[in-house]
Chimera marker file (.cmm) of the C-alpha trace (Angstrom):
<marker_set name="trace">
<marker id="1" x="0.000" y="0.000" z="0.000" r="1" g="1" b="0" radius="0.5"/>
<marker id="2" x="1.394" y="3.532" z="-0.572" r="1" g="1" b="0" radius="0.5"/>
<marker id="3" x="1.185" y="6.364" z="1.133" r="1" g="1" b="0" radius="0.5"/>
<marker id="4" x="0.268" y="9.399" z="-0.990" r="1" g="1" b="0" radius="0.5"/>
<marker id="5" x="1.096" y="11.984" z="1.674" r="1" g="1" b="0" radius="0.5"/>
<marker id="6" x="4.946" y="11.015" z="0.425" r="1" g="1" b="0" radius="0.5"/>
<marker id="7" x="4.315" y="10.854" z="-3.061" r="1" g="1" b="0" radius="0.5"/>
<marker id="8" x="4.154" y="13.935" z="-5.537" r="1" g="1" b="0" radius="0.5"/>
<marker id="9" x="0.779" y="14.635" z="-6.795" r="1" g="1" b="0" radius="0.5"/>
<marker id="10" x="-0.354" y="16.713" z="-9.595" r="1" g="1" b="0" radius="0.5"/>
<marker id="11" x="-3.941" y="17.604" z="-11.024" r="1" g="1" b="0" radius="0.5"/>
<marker id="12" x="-3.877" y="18.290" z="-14.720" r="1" g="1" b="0" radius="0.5"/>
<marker id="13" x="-7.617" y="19.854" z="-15.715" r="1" g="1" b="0" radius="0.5"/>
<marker id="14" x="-9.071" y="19.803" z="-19.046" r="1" g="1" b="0" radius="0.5"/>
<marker id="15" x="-10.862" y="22.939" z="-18.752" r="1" g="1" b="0" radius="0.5"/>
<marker id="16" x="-13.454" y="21.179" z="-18.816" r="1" g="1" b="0" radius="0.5"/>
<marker id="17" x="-16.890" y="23.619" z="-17.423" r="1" g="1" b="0" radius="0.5"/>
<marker id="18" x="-17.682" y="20.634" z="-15.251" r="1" g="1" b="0" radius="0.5"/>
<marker id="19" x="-14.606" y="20.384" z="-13.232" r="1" g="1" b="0" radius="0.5"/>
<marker id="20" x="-15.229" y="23.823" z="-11.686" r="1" g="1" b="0" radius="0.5"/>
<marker id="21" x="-18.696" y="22.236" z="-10.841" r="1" g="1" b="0" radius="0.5"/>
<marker id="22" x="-18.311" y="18.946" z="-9.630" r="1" g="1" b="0" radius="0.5"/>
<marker id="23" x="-14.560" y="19.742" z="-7.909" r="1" g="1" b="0" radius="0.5"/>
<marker id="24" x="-12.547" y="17.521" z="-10.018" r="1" g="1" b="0" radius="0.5"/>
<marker id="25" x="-9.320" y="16.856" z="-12.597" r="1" g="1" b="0" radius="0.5"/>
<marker id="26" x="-9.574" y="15.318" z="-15.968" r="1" g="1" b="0" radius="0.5"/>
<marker id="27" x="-6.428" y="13.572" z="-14.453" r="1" g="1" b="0" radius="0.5"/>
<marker id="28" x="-4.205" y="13.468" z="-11.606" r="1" g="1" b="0" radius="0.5"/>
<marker id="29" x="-1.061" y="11.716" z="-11.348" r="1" g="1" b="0" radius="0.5"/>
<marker id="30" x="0.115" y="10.687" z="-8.294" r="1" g="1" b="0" radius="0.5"/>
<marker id="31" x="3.524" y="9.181" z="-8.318" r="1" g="1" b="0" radius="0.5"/>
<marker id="32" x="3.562" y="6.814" z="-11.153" r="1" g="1" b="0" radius="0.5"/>
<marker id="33" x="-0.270" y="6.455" z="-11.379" r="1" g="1" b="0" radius="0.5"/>
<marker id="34" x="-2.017" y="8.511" z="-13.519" r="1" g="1" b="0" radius="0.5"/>
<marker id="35" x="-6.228" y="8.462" z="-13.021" r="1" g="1" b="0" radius="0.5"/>
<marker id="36" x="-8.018" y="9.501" z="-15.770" r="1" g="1" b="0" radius="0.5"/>
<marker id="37" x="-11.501" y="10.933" z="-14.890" r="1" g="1" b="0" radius="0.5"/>
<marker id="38" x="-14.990" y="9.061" z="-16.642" r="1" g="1" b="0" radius="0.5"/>
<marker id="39" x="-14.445" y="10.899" z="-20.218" r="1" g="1" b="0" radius="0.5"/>
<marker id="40" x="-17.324" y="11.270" z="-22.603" r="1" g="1" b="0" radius="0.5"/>
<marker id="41" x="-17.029" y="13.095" z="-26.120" r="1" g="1" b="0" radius="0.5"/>
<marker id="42" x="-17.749" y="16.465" z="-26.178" r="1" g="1" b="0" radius="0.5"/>
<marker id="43" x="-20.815" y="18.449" z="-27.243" r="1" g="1" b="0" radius="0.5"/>
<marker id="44" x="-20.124" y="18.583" z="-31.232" r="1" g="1" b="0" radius="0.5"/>
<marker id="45" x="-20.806" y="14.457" z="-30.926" r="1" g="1" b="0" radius="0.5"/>
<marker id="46" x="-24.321" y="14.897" z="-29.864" r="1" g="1" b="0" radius="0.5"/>
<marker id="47" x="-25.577" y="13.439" z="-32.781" r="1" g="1" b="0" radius="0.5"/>
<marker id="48" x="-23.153" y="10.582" z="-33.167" r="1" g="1" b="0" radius="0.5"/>
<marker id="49" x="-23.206" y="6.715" z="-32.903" r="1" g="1" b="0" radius="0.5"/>
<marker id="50" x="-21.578" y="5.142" z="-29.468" r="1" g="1" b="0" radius="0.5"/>
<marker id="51" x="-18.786" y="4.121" z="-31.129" r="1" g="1" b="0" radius="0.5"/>
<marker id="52" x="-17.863" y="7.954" z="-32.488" r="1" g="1" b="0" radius="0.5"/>
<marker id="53" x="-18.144" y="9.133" z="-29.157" r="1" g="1" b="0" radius="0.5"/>
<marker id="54" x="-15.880" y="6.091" z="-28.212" r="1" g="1" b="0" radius="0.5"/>
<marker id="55" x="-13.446" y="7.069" z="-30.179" r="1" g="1" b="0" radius="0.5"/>
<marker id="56" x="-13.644" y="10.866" z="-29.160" r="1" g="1" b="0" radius="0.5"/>
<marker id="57" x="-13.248" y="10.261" z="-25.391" r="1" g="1" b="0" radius="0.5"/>
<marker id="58" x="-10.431" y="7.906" z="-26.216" r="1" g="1" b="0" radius="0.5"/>
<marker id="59" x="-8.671" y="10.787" z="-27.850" r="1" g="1" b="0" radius="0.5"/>
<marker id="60" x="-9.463" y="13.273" z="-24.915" r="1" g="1" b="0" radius="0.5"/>
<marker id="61" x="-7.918" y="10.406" z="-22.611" r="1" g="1" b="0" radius="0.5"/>
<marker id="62" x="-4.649" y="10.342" z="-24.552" r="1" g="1" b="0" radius="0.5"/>
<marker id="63" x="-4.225" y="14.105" z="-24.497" r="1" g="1" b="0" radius="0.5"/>
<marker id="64" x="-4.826" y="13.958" z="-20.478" r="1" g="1" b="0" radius="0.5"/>
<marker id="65" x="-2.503" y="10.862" z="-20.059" r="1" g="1" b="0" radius="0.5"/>
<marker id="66" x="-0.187" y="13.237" z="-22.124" r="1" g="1" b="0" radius="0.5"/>
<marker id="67" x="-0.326" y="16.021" z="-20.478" r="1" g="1" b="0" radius="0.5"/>
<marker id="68" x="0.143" y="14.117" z="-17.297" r="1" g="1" b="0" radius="0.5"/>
<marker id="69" x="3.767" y="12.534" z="-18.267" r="1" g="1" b="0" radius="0.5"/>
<marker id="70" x="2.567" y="9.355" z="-19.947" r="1" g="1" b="0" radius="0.5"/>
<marker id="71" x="1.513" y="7.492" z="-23.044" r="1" g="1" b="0" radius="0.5"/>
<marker id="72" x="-1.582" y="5.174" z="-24.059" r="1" g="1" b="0" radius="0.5"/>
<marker id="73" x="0.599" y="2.059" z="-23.427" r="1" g="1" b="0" radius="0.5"/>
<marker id="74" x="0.621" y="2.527" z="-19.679" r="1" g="1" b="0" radius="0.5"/>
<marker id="75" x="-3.240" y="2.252" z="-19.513" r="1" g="1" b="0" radius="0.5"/>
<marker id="76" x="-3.337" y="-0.702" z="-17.497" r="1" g="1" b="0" radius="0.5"/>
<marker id="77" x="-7.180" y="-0.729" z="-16.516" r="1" g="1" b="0" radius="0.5"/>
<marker id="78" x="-10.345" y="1.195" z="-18.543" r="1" g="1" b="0" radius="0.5"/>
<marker id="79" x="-13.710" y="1.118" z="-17.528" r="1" g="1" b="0" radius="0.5"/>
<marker id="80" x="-16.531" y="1.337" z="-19.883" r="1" g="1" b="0" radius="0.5"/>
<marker id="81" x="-19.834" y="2.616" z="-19.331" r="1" g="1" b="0" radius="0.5"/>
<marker id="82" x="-22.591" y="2.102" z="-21.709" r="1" g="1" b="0" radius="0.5"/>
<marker id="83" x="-26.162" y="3.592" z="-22.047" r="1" g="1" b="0" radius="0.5"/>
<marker id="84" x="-27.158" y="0.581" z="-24.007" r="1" g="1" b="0" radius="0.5"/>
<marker id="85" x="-25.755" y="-2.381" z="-23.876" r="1" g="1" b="0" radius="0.5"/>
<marker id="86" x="-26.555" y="-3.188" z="-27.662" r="1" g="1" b="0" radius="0.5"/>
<marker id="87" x="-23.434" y="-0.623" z="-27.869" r="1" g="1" b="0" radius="0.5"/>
<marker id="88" x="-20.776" y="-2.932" z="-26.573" r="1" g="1" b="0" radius="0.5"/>
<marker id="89" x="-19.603" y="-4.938" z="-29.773" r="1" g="1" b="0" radius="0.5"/>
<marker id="90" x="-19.081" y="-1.410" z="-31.435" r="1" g="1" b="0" radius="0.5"/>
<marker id="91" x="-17.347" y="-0.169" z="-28.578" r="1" g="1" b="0" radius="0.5"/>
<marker id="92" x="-15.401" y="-2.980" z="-28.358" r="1" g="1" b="0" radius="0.5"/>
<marker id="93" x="-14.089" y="-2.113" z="-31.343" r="1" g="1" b="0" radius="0.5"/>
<marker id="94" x="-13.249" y="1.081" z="-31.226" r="1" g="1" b="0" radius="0.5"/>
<marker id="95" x="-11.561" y="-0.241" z="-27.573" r="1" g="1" b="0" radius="0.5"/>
<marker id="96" x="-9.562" y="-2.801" z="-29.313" r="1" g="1" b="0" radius="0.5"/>
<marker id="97" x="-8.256" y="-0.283" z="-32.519" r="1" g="1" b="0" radius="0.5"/>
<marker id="98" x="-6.557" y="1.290" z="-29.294" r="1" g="1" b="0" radius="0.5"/>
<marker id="99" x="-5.584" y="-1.056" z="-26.639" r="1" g="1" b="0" radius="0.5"/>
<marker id="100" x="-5.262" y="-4.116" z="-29.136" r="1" g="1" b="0" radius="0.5"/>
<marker id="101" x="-0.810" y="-4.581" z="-28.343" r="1" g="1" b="0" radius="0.5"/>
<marker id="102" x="-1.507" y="-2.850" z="-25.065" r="1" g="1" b="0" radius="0.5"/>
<marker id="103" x="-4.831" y="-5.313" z="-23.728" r="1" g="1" b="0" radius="0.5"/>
<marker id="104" x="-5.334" y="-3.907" z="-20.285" r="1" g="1" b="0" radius="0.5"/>
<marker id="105" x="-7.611" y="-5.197" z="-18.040" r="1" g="1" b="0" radius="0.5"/>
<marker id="106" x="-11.260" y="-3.567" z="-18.391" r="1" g="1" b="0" radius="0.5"/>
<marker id="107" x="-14.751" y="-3.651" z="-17.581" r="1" g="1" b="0" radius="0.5"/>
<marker id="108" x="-18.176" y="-2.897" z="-19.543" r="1" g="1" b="0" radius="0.5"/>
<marker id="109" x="-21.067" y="-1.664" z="-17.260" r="1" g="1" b="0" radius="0.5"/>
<marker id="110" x="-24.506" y="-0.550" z="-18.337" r="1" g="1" b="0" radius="0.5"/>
<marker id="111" x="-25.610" y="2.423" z="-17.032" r="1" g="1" b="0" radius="0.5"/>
<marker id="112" x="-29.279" y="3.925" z="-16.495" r="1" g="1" b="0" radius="0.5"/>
<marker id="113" x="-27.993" y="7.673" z="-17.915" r="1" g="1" b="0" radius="0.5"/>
<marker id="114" x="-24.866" y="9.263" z="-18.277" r="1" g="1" b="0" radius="0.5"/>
<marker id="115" x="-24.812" y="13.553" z="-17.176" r="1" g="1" b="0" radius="0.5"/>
<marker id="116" x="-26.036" y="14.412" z="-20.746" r="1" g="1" b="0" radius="0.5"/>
<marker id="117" x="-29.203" y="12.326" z="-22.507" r="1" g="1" b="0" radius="0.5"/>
<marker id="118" x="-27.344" y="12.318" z="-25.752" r="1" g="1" b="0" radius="0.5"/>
<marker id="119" x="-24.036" y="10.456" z="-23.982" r="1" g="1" b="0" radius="0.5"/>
<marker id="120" x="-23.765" y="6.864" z="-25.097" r="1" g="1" b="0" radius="0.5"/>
<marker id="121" x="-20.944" y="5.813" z="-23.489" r="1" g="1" b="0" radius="0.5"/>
<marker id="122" x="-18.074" y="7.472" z="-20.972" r="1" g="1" b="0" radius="0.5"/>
<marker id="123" x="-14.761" y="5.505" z="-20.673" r="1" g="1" b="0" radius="0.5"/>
<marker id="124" x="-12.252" y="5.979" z="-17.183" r="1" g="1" b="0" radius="0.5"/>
<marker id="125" x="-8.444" y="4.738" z="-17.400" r="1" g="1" b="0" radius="0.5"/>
<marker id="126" x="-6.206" y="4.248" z="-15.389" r="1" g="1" b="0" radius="0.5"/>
<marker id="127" x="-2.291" y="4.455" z="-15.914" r="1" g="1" b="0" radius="0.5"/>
<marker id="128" x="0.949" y="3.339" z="-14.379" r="1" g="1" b="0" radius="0.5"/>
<marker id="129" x="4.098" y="4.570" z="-15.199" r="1" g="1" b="0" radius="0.5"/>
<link id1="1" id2="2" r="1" g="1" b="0" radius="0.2"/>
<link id1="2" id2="3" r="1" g="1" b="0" radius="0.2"/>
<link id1="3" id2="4" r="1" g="1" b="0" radius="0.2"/>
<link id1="4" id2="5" r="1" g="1" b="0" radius="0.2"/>
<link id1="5" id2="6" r="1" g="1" b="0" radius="0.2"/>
<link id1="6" id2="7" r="1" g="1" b="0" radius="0.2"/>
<link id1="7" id2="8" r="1" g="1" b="0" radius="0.2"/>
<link id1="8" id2="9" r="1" g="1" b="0" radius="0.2"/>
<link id1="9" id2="10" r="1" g="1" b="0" radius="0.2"/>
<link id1="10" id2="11" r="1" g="1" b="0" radius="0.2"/>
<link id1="11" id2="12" r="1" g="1" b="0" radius="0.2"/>
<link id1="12" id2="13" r="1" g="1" b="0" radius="0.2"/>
<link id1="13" id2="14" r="1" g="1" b="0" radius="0.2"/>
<link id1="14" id2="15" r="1" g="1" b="0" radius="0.2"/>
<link id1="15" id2="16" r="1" g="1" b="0" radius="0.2"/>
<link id1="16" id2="17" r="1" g="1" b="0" radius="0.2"/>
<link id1="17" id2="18" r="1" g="1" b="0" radius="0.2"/>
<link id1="18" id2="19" r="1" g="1" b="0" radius="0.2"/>
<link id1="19" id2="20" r="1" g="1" b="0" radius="0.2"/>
<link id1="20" id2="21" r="1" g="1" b="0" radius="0.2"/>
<link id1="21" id2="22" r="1" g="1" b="0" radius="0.2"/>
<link id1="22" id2="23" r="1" g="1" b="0" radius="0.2"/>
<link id1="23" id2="24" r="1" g="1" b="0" radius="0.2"/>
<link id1="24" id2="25" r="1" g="1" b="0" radius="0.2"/>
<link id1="25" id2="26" r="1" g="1" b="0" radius="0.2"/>
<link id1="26" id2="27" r="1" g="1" b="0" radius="0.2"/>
<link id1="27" id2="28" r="1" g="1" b="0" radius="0.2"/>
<link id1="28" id2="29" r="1" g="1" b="0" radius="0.2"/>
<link id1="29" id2="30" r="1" g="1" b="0" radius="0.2"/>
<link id1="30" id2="31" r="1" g="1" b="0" radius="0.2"/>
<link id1="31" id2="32" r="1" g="1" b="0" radius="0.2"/>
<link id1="32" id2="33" r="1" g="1" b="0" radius="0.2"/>
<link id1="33" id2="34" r="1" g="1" b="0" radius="0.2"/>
<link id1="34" id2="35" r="1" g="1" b="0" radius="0.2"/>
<link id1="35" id2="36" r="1" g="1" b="0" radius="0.2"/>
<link id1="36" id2="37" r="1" g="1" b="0" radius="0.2"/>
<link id1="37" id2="38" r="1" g="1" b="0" radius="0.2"/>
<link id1="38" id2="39" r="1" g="1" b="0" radius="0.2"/>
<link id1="39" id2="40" r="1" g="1" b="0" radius="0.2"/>
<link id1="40" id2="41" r="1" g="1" b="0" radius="0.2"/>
<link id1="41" id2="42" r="1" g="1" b="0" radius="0.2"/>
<link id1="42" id2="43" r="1" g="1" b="0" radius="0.2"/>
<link id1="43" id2="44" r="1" g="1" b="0" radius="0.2"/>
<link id1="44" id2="45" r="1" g="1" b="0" radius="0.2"/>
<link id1="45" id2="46" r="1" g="1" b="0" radius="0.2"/>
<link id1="46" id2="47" r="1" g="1" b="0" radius="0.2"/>
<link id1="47" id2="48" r="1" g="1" b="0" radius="0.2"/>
<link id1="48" id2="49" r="1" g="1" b="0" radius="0.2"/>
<link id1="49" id2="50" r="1" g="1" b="0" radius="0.2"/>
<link id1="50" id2="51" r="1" g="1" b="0" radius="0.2"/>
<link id1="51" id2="52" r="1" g="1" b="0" radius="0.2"/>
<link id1="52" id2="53" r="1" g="1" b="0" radius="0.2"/>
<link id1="53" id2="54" r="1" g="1" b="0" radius="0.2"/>
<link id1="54" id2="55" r="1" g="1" b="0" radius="0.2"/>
<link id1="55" id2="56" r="1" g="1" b="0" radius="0.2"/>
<link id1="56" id2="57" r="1" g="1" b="0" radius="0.2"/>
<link id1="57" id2="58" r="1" g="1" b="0" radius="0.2"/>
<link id1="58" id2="59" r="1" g="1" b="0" radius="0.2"/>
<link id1="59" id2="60" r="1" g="1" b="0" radius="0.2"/>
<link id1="60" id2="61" r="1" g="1" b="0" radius="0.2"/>
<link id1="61" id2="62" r="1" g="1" b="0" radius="0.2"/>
<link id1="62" id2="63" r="1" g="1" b="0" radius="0.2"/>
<link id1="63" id2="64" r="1" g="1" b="0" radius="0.2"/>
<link id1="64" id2="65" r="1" g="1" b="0" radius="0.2"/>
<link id1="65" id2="66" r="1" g="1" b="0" radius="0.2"/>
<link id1="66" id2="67" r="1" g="1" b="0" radius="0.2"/>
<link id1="67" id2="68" r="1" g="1" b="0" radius="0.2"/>
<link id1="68" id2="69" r="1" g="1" b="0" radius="0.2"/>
<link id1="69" id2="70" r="1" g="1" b="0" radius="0.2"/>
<link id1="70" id2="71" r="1" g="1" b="0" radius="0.2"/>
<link id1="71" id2="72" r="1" g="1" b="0" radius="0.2"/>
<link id1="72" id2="73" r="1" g="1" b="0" radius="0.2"/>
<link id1="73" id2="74" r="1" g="1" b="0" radius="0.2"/>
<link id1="74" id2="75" r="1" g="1" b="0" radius="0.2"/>
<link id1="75" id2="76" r="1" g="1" b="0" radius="0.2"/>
<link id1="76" id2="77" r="1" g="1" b="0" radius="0.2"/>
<link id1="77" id2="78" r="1" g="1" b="0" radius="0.2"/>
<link id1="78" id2="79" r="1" g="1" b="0" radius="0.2"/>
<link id1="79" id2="80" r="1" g="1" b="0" radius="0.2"/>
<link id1="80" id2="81" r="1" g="1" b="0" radius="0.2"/>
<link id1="81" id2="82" r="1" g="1" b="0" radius="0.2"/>
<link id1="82" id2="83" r="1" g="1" b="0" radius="0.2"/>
<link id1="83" id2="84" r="1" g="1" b="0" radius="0.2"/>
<link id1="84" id2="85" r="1" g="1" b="0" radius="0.2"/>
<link id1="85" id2="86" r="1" g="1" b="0" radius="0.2"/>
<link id1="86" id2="87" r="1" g="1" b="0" radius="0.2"/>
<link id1="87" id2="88" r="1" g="1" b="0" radius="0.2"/>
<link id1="88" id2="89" r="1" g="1" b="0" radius="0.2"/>
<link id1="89" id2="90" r="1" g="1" b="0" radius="0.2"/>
<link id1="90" id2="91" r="1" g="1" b="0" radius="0.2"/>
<link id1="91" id2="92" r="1" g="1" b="0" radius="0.2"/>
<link id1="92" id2="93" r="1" g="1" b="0" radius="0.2"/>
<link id1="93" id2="94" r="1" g="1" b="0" radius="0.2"/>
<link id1="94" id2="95" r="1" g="1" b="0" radius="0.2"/>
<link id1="95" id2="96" r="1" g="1" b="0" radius="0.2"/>
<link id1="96" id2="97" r="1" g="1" b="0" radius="0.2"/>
<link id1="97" id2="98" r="1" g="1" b="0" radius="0.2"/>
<link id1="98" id2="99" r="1" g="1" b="0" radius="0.2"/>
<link id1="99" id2="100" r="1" g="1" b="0" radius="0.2"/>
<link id1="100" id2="101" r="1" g="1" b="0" radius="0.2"/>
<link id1="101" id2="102" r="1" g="1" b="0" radius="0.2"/>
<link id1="102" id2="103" r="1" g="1" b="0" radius="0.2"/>
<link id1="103" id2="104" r="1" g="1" b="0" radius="0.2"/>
<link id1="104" id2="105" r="1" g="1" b="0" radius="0.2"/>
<link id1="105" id2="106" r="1" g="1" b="0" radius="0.2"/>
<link id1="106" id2="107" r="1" g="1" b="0" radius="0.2"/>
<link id1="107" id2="108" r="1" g="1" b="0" radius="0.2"/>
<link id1="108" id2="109" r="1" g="1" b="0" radius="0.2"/>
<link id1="109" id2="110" r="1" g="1" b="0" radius="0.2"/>
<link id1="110" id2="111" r="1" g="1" b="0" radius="0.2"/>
<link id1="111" id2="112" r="1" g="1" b="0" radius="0.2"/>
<link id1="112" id2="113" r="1" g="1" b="0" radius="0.2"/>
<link id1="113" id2="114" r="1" g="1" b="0" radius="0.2"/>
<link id1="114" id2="115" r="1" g="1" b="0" radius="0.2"/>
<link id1="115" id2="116" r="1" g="1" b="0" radius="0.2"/>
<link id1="116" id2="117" r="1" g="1" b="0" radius="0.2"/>
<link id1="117" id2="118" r="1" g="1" b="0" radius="0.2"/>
<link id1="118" id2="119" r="1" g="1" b="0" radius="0.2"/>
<link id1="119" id2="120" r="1" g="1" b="0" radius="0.2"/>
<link id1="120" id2="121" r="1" g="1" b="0" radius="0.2"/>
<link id1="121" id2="122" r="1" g="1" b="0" radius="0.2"/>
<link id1="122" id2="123" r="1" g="1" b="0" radius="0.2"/>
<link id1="123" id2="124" r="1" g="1" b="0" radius="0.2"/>
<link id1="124" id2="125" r="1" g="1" b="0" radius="0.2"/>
<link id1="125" id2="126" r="1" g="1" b="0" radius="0.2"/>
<link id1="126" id2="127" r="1" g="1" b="0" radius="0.2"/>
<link id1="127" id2="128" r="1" g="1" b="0" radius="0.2"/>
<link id1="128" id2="129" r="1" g="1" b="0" radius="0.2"/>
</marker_set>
């Protein structure tokens, strides 16, 4: 177990409106560990299938493990969350055109709602360094 009180931590926003809101960091890195907050695609994919907005939150996670000192291949863990389950084999795609060498582990949840009734799916990772 470690003890964060001796380990360096740094919150990297997004700018995100929400984070003001809710109190939170599109990631924080904590040692080695980066945490990547539950990401959806932004507004402009309102309209779009799950697996668009997949691929859109994917790309918003890479820019925050970025900015936070890392790359995609030290996701070790993702969590999806689906609206519909009927989503998850084109999710799974889109999951697998990114994590396909790097295979961390991951679950798929349906969800009631996400924060926005056009949201199809939000994706969390989780990084070690």
């Amino acid at each position: 177990m470690h003890d964060c009180r001796f380990q360096i931590r740094a919150n990297h926003p997004s700018g995100a409106v929400h984070e003001t809101i809710f109190g939170y960091s599109r990631a924080v890195r904590v040692g080695n560990d980066i945490y990547i907050s539950g990401t959806c695609a932004p507004p402009n994919y309102a309209e779009s299938d799950a697996d668009q907005q997949a691929s859109a939150a994917l790309k918003l996670i890479e820019q925050a493990i970025i900015d936070a000192g890392g790359r995609m291949f030290n996701v070790v863990r993702t969590v999806v969350y689906l609206r519909d389950i009927e989503d998850a084999e084109a999710v799974a795609r889109v999951h697998l055109s990114w994590f396909a060498t790097i295979r961390p582990a991951t679950t798929v949840v349906q969800v009631p709602s996400l924060q926005r009734p056009w949201q199809k799916v939000a994706i969390e990772a989780y990084a070690k360094l």
